[in-house]
C-alpha positions in Angstrom: -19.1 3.7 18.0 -19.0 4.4 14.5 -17.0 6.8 12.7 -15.5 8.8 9.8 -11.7 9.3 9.0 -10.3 12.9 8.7 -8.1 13.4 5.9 -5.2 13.7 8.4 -6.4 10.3 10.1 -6.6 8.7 6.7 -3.0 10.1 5.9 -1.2 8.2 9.4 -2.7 5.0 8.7 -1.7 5.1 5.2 2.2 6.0 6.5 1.7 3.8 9.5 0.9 0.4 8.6 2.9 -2.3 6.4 0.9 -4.8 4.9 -2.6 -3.6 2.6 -5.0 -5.4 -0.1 -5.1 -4.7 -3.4 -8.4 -5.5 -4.9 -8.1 -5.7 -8.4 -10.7 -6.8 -11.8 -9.8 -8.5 -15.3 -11.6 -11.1 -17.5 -14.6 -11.2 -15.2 -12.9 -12.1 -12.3 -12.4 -10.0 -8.9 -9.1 -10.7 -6.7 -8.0 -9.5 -3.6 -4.0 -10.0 -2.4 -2.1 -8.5 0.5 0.8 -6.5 -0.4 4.0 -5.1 1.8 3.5 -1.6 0.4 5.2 2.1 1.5 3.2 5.7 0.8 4.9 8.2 -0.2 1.7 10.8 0.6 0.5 10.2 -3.3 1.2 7.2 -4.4 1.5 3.1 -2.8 5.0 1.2 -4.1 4.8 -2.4 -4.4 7.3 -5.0 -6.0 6.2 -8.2 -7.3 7.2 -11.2 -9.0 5.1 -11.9 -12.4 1.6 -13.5 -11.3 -2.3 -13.1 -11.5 -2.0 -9.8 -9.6 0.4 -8.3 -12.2 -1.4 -9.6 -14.8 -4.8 -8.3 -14.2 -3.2 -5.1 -13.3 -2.1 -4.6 -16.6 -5.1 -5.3 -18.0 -7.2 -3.5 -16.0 -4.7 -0.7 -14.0 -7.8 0.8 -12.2 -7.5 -0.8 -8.3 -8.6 -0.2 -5.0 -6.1 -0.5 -2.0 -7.4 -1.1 1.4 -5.1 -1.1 4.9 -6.3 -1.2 8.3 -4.7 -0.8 11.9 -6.9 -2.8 14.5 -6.2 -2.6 17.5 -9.6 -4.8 18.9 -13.3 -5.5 17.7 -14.2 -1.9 18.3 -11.4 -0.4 18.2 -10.0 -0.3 14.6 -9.4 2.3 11.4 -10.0 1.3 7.6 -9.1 3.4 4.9 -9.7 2.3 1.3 -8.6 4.0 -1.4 -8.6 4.0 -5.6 -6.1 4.7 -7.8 -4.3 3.5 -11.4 -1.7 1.1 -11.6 1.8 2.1 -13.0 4.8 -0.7 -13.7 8.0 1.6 -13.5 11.2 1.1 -15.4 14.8 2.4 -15.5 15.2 5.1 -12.9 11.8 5.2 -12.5 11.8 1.6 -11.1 14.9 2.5 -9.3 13.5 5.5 -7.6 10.4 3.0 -6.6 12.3 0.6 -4.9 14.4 3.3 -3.1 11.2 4.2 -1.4 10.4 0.7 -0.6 14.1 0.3 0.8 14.2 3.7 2.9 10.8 2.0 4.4 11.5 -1.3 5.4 15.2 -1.6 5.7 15.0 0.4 9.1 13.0 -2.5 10.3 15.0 -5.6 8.9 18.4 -4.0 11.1 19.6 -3.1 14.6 22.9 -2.2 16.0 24.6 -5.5 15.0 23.2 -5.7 11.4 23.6 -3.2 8.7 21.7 -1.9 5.9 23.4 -2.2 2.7 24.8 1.4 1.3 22.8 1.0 -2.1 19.5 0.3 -3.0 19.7 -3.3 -5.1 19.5 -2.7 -8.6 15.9 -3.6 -9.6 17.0 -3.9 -13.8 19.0 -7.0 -12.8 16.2 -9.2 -10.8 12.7 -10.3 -12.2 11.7 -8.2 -9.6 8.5 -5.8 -11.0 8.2 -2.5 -9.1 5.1 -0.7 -9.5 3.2 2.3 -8.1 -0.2 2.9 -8.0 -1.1 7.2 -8.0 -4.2 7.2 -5.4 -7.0 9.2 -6.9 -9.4 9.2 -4.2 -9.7 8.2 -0.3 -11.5 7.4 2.6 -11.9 6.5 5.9 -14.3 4.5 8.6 -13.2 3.8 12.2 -15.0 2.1 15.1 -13.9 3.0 19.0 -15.2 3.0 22.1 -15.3 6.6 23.1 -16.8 8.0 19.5 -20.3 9.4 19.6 -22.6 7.1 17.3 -22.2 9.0 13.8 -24.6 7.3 11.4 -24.0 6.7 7.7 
């Protein structure tokens, strides 16, 4: 059955998952890309290289993000959310990344590889960290035990 997110539902997929869509708008033209993301509990961080994505971004910062977590047909949760784009620079950028970093490097080691000490130094790649500041949020679900909620 159908269903709406709590705030607190919406929150743990948005810490939980990986992998999201930006859907972004510029010069007519709609796109859609996944992103590897991490949530700080305001904002999504994202790195990219230079590309469509970046480019309608800046001209247009206003996005929606969308994740999911399915586990089967009618068993899934969908949040989508809208925010504004930010590219980050100097620390900023820095501070970005280390919040990237402390999210995915416990999942690229184990006991016989090691994280590197440091966080790489975004300023010397082409590398283009960004953030986008979530303004608004919401929720839908679908599982098997849920009364039917309408809407």
């Amino acid at each position: 059955m159908l269903g709406t997110l709590t705030n607190e539902q919406i929150e743990r997929v948005l810490h939980s998952q990986l992998t999201g869509r930006i859907g972004c708008h510029a010069g007519g033209r709609t796109y859609v890309v996944p992103i590897t993301y991490a949530y700080d509990g305001e904002s999504i961080y994202g790195h990219s290289s230079f590309g469509l994505k970046i480019a309608m971004m800046r001209e247009n910062p206003e996005v929606c993000f969308e994740v999911e977590d399915v586990q089967s047909q009618v068993n899934w949760e969908s949040v989508i959310a809208w925010g504004r784009y930010e590219e980050l620079t100097g620390e900023d950028a820095r501070a970005g990344m280390a919040v990237l970093m402390r999210r995915f490097l416990p999942l690229l080691t184990s006991k016989t590889a090691r994280a590197p000490d440091e966080t790489p130094d975004v300023l010397t790649t082409s590398a283009i960290v960004y953030r986008i500041r979530l303004s608004e949020k919401t929720g839908r679900c679908e599982k098997p035990d849920l009364p039917t909620v309408m809407g």
